[in-house]
GUSESE-194157 format. One line per field, with one value per residue: residue in one letter; x, y, z of N, C-alpha, C in turn. Coordinates in steps of 0.2 Angstrom, whole numbers, always signed. Example, Ala and Ser with C-alpha at 12.3 -4.5 7.8 and 13.67 -1.06 7.14 Angstrom:
<rs>
nugu = A, S
n_xx = +66, +64
n_yy = -28, -11
n_zz = +39, +35
ca_xx = +62, +68
ca_yy = -22, -5
ca_zz = +39, +36
c_xx = +66, +64
c_yy = -16, +0
c_zz = +39, +39
</rs>
This chain:
<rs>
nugu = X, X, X, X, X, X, X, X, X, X, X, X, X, X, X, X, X, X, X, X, X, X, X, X, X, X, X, X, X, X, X, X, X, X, X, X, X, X, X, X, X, X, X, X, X, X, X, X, X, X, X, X, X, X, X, X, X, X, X, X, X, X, X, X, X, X, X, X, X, X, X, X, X, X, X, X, X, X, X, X, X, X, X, X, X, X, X, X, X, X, X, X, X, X, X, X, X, X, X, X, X, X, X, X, X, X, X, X, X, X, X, X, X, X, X, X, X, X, X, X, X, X, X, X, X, X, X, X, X, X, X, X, X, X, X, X, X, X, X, X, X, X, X, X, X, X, X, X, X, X, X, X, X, X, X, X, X, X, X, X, X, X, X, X, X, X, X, X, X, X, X, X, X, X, X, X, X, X, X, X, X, X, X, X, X, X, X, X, X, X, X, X, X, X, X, X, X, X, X, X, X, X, X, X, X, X, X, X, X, X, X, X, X, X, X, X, X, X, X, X, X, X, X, X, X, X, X, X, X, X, X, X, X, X, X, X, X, X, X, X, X, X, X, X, X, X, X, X, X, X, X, X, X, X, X, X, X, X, X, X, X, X, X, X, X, X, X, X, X, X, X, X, X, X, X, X, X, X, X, X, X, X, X, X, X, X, X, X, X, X, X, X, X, X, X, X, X, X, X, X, X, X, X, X, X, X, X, X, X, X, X, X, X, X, X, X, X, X, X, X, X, X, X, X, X, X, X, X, X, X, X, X, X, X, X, X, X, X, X, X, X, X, X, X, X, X, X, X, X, X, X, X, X, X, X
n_xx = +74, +73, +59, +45, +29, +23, +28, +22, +11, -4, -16, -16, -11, -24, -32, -25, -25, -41, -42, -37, -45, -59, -72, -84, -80, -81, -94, -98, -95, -99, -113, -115, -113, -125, -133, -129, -134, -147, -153, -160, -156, -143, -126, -115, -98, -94, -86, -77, -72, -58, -54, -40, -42, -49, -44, -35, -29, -15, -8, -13, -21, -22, -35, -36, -40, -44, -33, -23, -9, -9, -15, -4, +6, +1, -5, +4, +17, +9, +10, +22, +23, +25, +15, -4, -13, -18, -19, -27, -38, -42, -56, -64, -72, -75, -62, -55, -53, -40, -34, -21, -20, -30, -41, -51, -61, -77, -84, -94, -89, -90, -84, -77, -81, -77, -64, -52, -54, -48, -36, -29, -27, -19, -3, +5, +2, -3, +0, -7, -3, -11, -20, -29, -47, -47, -33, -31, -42, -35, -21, -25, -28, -18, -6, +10, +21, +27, +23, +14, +15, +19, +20, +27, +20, +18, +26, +34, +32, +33, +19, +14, +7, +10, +22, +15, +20, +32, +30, +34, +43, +41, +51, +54, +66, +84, +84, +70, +65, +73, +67, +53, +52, +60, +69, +62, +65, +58, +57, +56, +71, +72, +65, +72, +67, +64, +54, +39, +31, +41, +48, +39, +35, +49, +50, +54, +48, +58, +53, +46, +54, +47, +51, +45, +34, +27, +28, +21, +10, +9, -8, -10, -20, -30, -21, -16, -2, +3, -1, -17, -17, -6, -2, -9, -3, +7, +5, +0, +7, +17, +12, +8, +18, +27, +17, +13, +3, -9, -14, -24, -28, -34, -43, -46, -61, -69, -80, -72, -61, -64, -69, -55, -50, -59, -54, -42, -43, -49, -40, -32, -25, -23, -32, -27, -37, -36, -30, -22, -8, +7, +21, +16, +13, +26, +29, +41, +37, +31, +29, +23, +26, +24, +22, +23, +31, +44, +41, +39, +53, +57, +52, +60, +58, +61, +60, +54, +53, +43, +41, +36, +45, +48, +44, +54, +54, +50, +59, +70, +65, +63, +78, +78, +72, +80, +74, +75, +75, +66, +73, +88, +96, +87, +79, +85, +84, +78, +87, +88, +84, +91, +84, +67, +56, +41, +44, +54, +48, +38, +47, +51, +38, +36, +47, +45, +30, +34, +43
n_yy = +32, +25, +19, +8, +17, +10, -5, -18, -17, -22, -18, -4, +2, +1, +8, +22, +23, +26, +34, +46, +47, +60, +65, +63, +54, +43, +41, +39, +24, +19, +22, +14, -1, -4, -1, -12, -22, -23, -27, -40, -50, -49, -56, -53, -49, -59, -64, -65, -80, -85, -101, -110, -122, -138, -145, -147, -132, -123, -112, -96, -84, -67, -54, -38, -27, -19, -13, -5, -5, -15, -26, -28, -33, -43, -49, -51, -58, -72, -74, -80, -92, -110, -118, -115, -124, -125, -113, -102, -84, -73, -59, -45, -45, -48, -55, -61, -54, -47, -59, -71, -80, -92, -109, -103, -104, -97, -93, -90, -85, -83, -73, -78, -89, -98, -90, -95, -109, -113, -107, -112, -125, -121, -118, -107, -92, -77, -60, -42, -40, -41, -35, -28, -36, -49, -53, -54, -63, -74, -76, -79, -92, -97, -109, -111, -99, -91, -95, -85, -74, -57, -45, -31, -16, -2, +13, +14, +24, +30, +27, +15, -1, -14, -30, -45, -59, -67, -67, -69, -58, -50, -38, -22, -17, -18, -7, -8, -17, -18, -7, -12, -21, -14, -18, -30, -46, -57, -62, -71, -70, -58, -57, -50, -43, -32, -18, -21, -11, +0, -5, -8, +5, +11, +4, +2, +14, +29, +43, +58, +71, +90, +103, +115, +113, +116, +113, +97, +94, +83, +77, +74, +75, +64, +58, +51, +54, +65, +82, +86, +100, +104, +98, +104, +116, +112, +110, +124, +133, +129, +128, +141, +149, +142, +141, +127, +115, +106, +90, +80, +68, +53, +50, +60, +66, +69, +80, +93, +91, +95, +108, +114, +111, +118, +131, +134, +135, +144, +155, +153, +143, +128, +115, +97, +85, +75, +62, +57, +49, +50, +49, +53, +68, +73, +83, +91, +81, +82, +81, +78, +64, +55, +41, +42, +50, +42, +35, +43, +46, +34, +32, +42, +55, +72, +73, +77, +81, +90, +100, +113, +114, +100, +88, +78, +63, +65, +70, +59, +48, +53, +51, +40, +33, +40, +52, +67, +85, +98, +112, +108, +96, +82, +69, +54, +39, +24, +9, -3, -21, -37, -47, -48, -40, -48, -63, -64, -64, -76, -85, -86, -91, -102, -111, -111, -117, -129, -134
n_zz = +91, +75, +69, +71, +79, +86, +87, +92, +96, +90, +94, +99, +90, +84, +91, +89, +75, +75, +83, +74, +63, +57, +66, +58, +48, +57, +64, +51, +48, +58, +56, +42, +47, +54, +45, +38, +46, +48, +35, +30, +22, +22, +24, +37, +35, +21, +8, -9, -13, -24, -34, -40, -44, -37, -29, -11, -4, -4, -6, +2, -3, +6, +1, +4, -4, -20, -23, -33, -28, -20, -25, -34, -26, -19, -29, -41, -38, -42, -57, -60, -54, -53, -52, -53, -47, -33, -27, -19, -19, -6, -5, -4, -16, -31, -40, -53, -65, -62, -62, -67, -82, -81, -76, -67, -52, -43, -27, -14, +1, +22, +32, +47, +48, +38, +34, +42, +42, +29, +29, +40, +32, +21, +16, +16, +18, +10, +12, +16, +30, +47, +50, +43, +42, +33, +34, +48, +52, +46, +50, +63, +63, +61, +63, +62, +63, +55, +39, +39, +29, +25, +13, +8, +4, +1, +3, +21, +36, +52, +58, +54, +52, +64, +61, +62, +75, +72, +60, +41, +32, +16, +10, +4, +5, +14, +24, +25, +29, +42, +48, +49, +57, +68, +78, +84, +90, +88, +72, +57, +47, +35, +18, +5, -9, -17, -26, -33, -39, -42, -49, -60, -64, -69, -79, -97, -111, -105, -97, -103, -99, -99, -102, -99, -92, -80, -61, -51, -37, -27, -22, -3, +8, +13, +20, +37, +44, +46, +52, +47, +45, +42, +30, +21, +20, +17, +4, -2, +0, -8, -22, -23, -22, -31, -44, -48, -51, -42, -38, -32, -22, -25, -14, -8, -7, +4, +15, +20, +12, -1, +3, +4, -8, -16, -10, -14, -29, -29, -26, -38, -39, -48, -53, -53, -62, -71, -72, -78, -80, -72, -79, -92, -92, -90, -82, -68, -51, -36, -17, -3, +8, -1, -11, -24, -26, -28, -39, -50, -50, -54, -66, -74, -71, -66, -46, -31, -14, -2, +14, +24, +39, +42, +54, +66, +62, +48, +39, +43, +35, +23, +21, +21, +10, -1, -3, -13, -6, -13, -23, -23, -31, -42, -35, -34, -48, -41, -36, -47, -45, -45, -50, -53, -43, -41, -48, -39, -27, -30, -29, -17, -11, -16, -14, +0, +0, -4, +4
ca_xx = +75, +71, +57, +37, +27, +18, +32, +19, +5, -10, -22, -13, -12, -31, -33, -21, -30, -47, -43, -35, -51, -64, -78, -89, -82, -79, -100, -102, -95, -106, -119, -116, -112, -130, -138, -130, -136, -156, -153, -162, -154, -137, -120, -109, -92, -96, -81, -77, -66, -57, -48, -37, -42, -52, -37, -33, -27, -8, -6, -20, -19, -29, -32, -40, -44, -43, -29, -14, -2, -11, -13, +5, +11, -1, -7, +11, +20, +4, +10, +27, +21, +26, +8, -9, -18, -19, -19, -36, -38, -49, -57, -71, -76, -73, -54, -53, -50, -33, -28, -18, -26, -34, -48, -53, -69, -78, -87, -95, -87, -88, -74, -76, -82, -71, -55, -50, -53, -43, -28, -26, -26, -15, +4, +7, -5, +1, -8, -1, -3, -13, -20, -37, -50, -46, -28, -33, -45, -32, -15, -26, -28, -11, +1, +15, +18, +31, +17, +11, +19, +16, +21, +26, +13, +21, +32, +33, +34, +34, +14, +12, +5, +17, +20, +13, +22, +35, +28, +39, +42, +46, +53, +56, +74, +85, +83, +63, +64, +75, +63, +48, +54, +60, +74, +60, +70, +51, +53, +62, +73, +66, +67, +72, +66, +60, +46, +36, +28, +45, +50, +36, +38, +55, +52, +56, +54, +58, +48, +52, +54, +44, +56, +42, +30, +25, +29, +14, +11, +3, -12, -11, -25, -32, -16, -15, +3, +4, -7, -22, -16, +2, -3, -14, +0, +14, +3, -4, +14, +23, +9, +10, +26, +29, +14, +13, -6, -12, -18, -29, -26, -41, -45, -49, -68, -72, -82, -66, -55, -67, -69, -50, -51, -61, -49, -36, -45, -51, -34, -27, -22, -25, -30, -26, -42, -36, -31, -15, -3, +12, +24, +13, +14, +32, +33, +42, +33, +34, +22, +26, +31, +21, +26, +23, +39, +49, +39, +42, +60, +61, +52, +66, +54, +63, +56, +57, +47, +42, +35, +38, +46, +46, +44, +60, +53, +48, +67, +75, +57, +65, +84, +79, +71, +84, +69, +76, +72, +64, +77, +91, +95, +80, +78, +88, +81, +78, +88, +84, +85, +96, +77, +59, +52, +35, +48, +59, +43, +36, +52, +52, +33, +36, +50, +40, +27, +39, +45
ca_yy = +26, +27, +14, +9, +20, +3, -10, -24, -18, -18, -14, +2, +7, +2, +16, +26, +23, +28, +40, +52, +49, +61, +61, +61, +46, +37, +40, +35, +16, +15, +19, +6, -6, -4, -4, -19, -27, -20, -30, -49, -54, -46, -59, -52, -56, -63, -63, -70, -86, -87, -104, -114, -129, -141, -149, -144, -127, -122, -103, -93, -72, -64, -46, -35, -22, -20, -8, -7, -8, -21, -30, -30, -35, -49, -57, -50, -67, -80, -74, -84, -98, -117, -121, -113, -127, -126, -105, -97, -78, -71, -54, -43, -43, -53, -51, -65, -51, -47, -64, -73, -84, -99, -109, -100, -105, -92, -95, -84, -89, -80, -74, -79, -95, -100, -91, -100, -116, -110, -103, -118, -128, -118, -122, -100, -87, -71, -55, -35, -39, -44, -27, -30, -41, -57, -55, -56, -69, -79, -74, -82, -97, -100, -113, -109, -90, -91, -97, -80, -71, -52, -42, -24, -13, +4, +16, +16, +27, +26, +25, +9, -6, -18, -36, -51, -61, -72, -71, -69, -51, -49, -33, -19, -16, -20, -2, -6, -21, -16, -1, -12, -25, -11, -22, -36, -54, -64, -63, -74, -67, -58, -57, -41, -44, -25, -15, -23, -4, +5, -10, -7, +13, +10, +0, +7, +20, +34, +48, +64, +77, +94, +108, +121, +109, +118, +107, +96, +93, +77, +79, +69, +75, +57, +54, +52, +52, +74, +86, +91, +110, +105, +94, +109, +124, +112, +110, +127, +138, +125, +129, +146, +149, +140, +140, +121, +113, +104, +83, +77, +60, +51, +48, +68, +65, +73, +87, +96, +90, +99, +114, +112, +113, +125, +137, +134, +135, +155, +158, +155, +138, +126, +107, +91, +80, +71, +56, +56, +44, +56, +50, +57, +74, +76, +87, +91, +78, +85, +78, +78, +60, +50, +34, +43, +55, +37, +31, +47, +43, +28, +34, +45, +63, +77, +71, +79, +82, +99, +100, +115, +113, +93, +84, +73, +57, +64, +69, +52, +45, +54, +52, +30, +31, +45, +56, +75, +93, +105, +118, +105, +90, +78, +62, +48, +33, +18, +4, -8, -27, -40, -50, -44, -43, -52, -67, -65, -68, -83, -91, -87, -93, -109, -115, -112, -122, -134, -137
ca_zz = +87, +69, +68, +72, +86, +88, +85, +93, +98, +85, +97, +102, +83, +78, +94, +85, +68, +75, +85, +67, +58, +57, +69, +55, +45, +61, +62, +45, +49, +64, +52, +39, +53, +58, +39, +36, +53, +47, +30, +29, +17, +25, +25, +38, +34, +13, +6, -12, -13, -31, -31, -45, -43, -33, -22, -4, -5, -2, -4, +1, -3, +8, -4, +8, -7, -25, -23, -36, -23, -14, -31, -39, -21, -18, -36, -45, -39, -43, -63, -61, -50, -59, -55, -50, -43, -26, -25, -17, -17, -4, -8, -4, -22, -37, -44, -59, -70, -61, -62, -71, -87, -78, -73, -58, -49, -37, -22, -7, +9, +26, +36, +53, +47, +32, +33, +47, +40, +23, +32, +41, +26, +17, +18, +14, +17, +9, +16, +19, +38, +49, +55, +43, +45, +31, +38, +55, +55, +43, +56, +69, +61, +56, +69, +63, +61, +49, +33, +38, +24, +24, +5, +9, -4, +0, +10, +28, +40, +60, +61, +48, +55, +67, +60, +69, +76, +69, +52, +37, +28, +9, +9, -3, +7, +21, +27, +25, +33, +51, +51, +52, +64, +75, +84, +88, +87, +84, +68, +55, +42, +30, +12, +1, -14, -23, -28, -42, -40, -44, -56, -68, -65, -72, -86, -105, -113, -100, -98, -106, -96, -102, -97, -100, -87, -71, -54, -51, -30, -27, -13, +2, +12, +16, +26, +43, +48, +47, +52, +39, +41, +38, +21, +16, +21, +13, -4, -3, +0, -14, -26, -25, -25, -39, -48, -45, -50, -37, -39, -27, -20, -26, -6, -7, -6, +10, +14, +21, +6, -5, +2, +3, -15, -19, -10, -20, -36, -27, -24, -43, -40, -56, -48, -61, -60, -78, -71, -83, -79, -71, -84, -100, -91, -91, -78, -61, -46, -29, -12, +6, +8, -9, -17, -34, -30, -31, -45, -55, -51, -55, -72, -76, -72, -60, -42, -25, -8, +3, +18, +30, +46, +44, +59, +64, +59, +42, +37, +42, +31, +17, +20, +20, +2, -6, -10, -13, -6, -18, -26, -27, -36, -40, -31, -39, -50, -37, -41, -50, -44, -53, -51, -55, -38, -39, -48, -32, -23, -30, -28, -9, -8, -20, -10, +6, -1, -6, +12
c_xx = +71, +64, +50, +35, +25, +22, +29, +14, -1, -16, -23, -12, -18, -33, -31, -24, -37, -47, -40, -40, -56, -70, -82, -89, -82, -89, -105, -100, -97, -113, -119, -116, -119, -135, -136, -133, -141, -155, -155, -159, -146, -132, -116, -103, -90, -89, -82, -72, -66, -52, -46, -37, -46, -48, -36, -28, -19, -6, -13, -18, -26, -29, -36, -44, -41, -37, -22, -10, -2, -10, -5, +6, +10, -1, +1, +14, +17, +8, +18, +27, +23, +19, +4, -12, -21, -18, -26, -33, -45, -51, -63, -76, -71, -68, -52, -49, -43, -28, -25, -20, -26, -38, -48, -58, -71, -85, -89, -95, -88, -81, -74, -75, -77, -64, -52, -47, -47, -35, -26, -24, -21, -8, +8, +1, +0, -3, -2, -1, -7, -17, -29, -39, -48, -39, -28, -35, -38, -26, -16, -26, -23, -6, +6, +16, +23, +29, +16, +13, +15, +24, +21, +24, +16, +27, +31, +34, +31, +24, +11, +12, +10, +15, +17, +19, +26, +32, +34, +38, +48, +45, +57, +65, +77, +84, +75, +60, +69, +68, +58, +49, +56, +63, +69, +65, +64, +51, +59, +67, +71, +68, +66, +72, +64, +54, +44, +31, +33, +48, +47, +36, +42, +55, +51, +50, +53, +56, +52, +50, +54, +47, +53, +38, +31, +25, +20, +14, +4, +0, -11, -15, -30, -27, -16, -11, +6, -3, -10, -18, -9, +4, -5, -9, +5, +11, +1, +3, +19, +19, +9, +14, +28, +27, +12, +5, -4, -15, -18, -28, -35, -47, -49, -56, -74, -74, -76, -61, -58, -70, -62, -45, -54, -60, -43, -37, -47, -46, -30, -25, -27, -25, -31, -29, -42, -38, -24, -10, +3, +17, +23, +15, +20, +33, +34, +37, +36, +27, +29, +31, +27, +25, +26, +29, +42, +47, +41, +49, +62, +59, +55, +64, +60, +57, +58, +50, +47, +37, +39, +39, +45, +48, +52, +59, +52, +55, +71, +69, +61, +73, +83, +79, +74, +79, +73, +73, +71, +70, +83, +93, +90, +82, +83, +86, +81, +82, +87, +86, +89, +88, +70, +56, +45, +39, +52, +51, +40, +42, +53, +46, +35, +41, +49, +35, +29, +41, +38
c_yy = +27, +19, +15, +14, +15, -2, -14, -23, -17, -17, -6, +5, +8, +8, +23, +28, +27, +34, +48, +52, +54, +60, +60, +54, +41, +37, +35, +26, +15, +15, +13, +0, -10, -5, -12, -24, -29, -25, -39, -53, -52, -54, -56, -54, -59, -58, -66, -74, -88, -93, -106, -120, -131, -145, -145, -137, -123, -116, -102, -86, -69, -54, -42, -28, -23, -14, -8, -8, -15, -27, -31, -32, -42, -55, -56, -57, -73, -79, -80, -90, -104, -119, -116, -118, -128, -116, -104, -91, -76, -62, -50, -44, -48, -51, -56, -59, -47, -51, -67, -78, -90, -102, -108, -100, -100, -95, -87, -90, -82, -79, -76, -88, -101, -100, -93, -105, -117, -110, -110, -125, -128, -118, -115, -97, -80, -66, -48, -34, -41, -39, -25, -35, -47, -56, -57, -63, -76, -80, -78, -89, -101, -104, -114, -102, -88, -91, -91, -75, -64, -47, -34, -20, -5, +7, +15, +21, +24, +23, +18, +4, -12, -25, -40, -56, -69, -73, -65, -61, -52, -43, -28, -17, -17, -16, -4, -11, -23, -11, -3, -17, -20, -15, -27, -42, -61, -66, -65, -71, -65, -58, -50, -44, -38, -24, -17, -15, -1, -1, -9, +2, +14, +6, +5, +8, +22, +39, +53, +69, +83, +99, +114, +119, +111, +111, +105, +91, +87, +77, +72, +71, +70, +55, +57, +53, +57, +77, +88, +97, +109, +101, +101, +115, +120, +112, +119, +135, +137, +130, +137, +152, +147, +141, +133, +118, +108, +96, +81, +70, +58, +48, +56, +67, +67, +79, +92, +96, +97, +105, +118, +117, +117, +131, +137, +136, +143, +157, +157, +147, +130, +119, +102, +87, +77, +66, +54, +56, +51, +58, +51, +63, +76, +81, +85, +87, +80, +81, +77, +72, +53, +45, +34, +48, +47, +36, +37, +48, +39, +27, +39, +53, +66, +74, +74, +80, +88, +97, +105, +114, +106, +92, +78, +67, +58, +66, +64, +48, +47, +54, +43, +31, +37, +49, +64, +80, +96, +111, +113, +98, +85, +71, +57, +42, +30, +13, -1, -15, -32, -44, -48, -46, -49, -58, -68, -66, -73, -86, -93, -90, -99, -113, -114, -116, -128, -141, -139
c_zz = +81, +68, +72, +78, +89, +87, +86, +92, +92, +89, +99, +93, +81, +83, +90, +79, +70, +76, +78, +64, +60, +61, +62, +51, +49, +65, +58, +46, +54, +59, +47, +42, +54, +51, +37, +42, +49, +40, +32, +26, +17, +27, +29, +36, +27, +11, -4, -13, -22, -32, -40, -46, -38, -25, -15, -6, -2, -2, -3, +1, -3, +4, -1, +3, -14, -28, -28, -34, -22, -22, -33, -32, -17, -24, -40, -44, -45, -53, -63, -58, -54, -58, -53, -48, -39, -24, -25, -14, -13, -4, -6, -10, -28, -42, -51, -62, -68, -60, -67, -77, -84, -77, -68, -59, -43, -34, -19, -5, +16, +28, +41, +52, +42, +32, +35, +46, +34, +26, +36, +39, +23, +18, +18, +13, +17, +10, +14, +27, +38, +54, +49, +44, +40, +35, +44, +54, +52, +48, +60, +69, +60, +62, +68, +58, +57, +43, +33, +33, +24, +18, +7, +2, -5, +5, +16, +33, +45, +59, +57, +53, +60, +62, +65, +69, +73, +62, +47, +32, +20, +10, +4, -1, +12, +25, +29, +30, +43, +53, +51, +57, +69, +80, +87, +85, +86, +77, +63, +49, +36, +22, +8, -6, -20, -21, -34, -42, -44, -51, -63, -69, -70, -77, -93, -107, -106, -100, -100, -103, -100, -98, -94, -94, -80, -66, -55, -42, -28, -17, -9, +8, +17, +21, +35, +49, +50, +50, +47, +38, +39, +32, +17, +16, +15, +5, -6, -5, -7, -20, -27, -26, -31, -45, -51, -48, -45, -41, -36, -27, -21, -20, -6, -9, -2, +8, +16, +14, +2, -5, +2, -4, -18, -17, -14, -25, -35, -30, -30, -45, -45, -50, -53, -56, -65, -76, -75, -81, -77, -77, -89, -97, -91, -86, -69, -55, -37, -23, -5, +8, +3, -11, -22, -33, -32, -36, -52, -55, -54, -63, -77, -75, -65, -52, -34, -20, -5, +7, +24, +35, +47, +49, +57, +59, +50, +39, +36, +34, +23, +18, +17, +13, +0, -9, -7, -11, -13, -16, -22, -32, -37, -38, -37, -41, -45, -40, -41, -47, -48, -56, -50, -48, -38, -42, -41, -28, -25, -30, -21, -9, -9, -17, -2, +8, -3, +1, +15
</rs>
């Protein structure tokens, strides 16, 4: 069946999740665990609460990071809302500056202690799941599992997080949204609303493809859904084959990644650490299973994937989103919506909160 390894269980995936990390990073969060215990002046749990007003609170978005996905997928709506009054964003750290022009007031709150109370206030808590810690504590709090509104932020493949139960999915498509239910019937119909990530990709001008412009093979060494040595053979085989530079997913920070990297760079192989926006560069986008081949699709660049001897699930992964093999035709624009996803999503909150 084409769909989650974990369709229910989030306990059986945060095992899943542990057990693919590094022992050593999986060290390093037992040590900060334990520096922040040692601190006096240590808040477990301190969140910042950014609200639009004083009034009882009717949406709450929980933003578990400052992540462009996470942001366009959470705060994107709040810009078309008919009001802000009653919206609180809960945040590890202080995101005014991603909001929309308002009077927003910020606070520290806990999580165990506050979000609870928040989320049970709230008439729509919009989250990416409930598979971190604000989503969690807020999911739990929530009595009817419907309000639980979870905003899909990227691609999926099988090992992505299961939904909770009976809460509601804005979905980038109906293909995206069977494949994360996985045949469950808890959960209410969902809503396919786009990607406000391939929406704005695809906005005017379109990029100019640079004919003369070597492939460029975007790293995915932080993922954990292949094997390291088969992220590292498929970037390593493409790039020299082709002549390919290499860019590093800005995750590549480990001491593996960067010794990684500074084989490559032995071996001939050019690595783009600019930082410059794909569609300035104009050339060929290639990666394993990246949500920048779509975006460079959807910005009108040549766009395709390689990965030797892929695994089943990673072929059907790329047949769902039309993304192209290397050495034929490149991927095809995504298409476009008749309505701006983050508008198609505050319409489905606003008359959630309406009811």
């Amino acid at each position: 069946m084409d769909g989650l390894t974990h369709p229910r269980d989030l306990e059986a995936w945060h095992r899943w999740q542990l057990g693919r990390q590094p022992l050593r990073r999986r060290l390093g969060q037992v040590a900060g665990v334990l520096r922040t215990i040692a601190r006096p002046d240590a808040r477990p749990g301190a969140l910042t609460l950014t609200r639009g007003g004083p009034g009882p609170v009717r949406l709450l978005v929980c933003l578990e990071s400052r992540s462009p996905t996470s942001a366009l997928a959470l705060l994107g709506p709040l810009r078309t809302l008919p009001a802000l009054e009653g919206v609180a964003v809960l945040a590890p750290e202080p995101v005014k500056d991603l909001l929309p022009p308002w009077v927003w007031t910020e606070s520290t709150v806990v999580l165990h202690d506050d979000v609870p109370r928040l989320a049970a206030e709230a008439s729509v808590v919009l989250s990416t799941g409930h598979y971190l810690p604000v989503g969690r504590a807020a999911r739990d709090a929530v009595s009817e599992p419907h309000r639980f509104v979870t905003a899909q932020h990227g691609l999926l493949t099988p090992d992505a997080p299961p939904l909770a139960e009976g809460s509601t999915l804005l979905a980038w498509s109906a293909a995206d949204a069977a494949f994360w239910a996985s045949g469950r019937t808890d959960l209410p119909e969902p809503s396919v609303i786009g990607s406000q990530l391939l929406w704005d990709a695809g906005a005017p001008p379109r990029a100019e493809a640079d004919p003369a412009a070597r492939p460029v093979f975007l790293g995915q060494l932080h993922g954990a859904e292949l094997p390291r040595d088969l992220l590292v053979r498929a970037a390593e085989t493409f790039c020299r084959e082709t002549g390919a530079t290499y860019r590093p997913h800005p995750s590549e920070r480990d001491r593996d990644s960067r010794r990684t990297h500074a084989r490559f760079e032995a071996e001939g192989i050019v690595l783009d650490r600019s930082g410059t926006p794909l569609r300035e560069l104009g050339a060929p986008v290639v990666a394993a299973f990246s949500t920048g081949v779509l975006e460079a699709a959807a910005a009108g660049l040549p766009a395709f994937v390689h990965c030797p001897d892929p695994p089943a699930w990673l072929t059907a992964f790329w047949h769902r989103y039309g993304l192209a093999p290397w050495g034929g035709d490149p991927t095809p624009s995504p298409e476009r919506p008749a309505v701006e996803p983050s508008r198609a999503a505050a319409e489905v909150i606003s008359g959630m909160m309406a009811g």
